[in-house]
N, C-alpha and C positions, 0 to 999 in steps of 0.2 A: 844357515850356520852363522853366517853375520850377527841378524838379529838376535840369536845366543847369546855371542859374547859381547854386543850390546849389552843386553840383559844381565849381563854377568857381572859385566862392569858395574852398572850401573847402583845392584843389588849389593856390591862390594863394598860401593862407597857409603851405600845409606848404611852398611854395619859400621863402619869409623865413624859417619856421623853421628850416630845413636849410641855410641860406646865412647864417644870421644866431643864434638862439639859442644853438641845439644845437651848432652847429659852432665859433662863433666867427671864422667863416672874414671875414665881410661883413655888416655891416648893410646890407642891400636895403630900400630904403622901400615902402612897400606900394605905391604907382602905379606903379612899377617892374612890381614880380612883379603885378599885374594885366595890366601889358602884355605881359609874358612868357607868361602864362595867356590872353592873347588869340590870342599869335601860335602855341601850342603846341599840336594837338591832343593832347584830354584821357585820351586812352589813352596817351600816350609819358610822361604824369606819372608813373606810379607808378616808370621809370626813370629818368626827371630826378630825381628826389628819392634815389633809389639812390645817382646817379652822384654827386649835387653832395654827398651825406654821405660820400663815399668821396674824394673830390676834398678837402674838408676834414681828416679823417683824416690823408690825404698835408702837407697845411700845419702841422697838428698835429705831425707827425713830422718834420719839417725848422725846426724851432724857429723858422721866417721871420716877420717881422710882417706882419698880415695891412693892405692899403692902403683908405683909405676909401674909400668909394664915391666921391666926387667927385672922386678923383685915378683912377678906371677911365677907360677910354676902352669909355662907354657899348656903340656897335654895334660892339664886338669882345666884349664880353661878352655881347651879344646873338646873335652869331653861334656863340659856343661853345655856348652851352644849346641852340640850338637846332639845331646838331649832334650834341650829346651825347644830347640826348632820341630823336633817332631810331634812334641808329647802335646795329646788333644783334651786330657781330662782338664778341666778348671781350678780344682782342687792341686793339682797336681803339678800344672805349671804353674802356680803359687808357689809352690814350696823347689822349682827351679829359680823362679824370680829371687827367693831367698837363696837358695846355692849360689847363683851367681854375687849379687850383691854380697854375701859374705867373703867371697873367694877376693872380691875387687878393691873390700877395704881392712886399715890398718887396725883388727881389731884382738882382743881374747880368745873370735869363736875359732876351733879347729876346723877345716876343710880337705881331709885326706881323699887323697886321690881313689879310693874305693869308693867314696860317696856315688858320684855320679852312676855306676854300676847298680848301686846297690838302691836308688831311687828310680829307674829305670825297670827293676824288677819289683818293682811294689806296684801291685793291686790297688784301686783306688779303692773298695770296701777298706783296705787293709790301713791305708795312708788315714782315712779317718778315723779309723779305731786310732791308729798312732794319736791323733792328735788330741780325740778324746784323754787318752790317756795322758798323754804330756799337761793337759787342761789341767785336768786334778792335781796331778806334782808340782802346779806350778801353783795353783792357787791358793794349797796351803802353806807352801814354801817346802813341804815334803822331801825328805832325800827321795831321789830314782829310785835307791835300793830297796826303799820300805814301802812301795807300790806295786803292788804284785794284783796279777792276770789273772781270774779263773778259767779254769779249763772250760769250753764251749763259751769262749768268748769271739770266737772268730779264726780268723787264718794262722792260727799261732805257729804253723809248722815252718810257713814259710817266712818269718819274721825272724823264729830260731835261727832256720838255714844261713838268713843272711847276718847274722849276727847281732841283730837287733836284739833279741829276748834272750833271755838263758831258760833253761828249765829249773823249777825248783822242786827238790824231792824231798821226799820224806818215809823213813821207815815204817812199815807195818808193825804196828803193836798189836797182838792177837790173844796170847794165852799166858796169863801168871805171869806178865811183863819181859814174857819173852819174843823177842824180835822175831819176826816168822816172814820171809819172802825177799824179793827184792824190792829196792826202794822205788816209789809209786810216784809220779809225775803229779804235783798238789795246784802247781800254777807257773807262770812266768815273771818274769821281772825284766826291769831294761838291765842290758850290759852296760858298763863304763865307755865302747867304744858304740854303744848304739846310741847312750844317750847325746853323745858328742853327735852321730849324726842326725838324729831329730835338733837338737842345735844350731845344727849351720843349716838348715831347713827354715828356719823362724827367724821373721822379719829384724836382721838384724840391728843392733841394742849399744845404743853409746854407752863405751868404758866400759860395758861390762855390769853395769847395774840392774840390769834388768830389765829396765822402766824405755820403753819408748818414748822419743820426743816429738812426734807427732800425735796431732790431736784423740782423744778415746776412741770415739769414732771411729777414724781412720785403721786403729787397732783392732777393733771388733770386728770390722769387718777382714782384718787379715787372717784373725784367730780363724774365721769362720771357714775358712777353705787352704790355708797353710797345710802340711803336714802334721807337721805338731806347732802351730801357731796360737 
């Protein structure tokens, strides 16, 4: 048991250092990261500490101010760590890397506390349809709303559910332009609050421009396994 809470200690201090020295991202007060260390089993640390120095990295590189701890909104930062500590897809702890660095700095993107839920419940097939999709609305500069899903394009059901897609319908026209049936499911589109969360998903963006200030490179390679990166 000793050796435990050795270990426990120990694991606690490297989350302050990784959220707070090293990174500069966050000063964590140490009763914090003790209760993180409580609620984290101690095997997912040595990737909570991965992610949250990789998470900083990304704040580094978008020149954002990083917010004080007392302006977080505590159990949303409590919910990203301990998302992020467990999740094993690649892809997928990308786009925590991105949750958390957005939640940490003073920026535009929105980070509502259903995200973390609602990226926990995402399919990794699903996460890269997302980001395919976010590729396209962003390259032409496309609104969200004028991008729309074909049906059999993938998990749409449960992207609906979680509020990411809407369904878009459309009436049947049949006989002498008279309407005949009920309206038929034609495709999806992103919501206003889905697209906010593919947003705070993606490598966060000084001011609000868009434009990454880290090298192309560095950006391609985030596009390539982000959510919607």
């Amino acid at each position: 048991m000793s050796e435990e809470i050795e270990l426990a200690a120990k694991t606690s201090a490297e989350v302050v250092t990784a959220l707070a020295e090293k990174s500069g991202a966050l000063a964590v007060p140490k009763e914090y990261a003790s209760y993180i260390a409580a609620r984290i089993h101690l095997r997912h640390y040595p990737k909570l500490i991965d992610r949250a120095m990789a998470a900083a990295e990304k704040i580094r590189a978008s020149g954002l101010p990083g917010r004080a701890f007392s302006a977080l909104d505590e159990p949303l930062l409590t919910k990203i760590l301990e998302g992020m500590a467990e999740e094993t897809d690649p892809g997928l702890q990308d786009a925590w890397e991105n949750l958390l660095a957005n939640a940490l700095t003073d920026s535009d993107t929105n980070v509502a506390r259903a995200f973390p839920k609602m990226l926990s419940e995402l399919e990794p097939v699903e996460a890269r349809m997302l980001n395919d999709v976010a590729d396209e609305a962003d390259s032409g500069n496309i609104d969200p709303d004028m991008v729309v899903v074909p049906l059999g394009s993938g998990r749409l059901g449960n992207l609906a559910r979680l509020g990411v897609f809407r369904r878009l319908q459309e009436q049947v026209d049949t006989r002498f332009g008279t309407l005949h049936g009920p309206p038929r499911v034609a495709g999806y589109t992103f919501t206003t609050f889905g697209w906010e969360f593919i947003r705070a998903c993606r490598t966060p963006k000084a001011n609000g421009t868009g434009a990454d200030t880290a090298d192309d490179e560095s950006r391609k390679s985030d596009q390539s396994h982000a959510v919607a990166t």
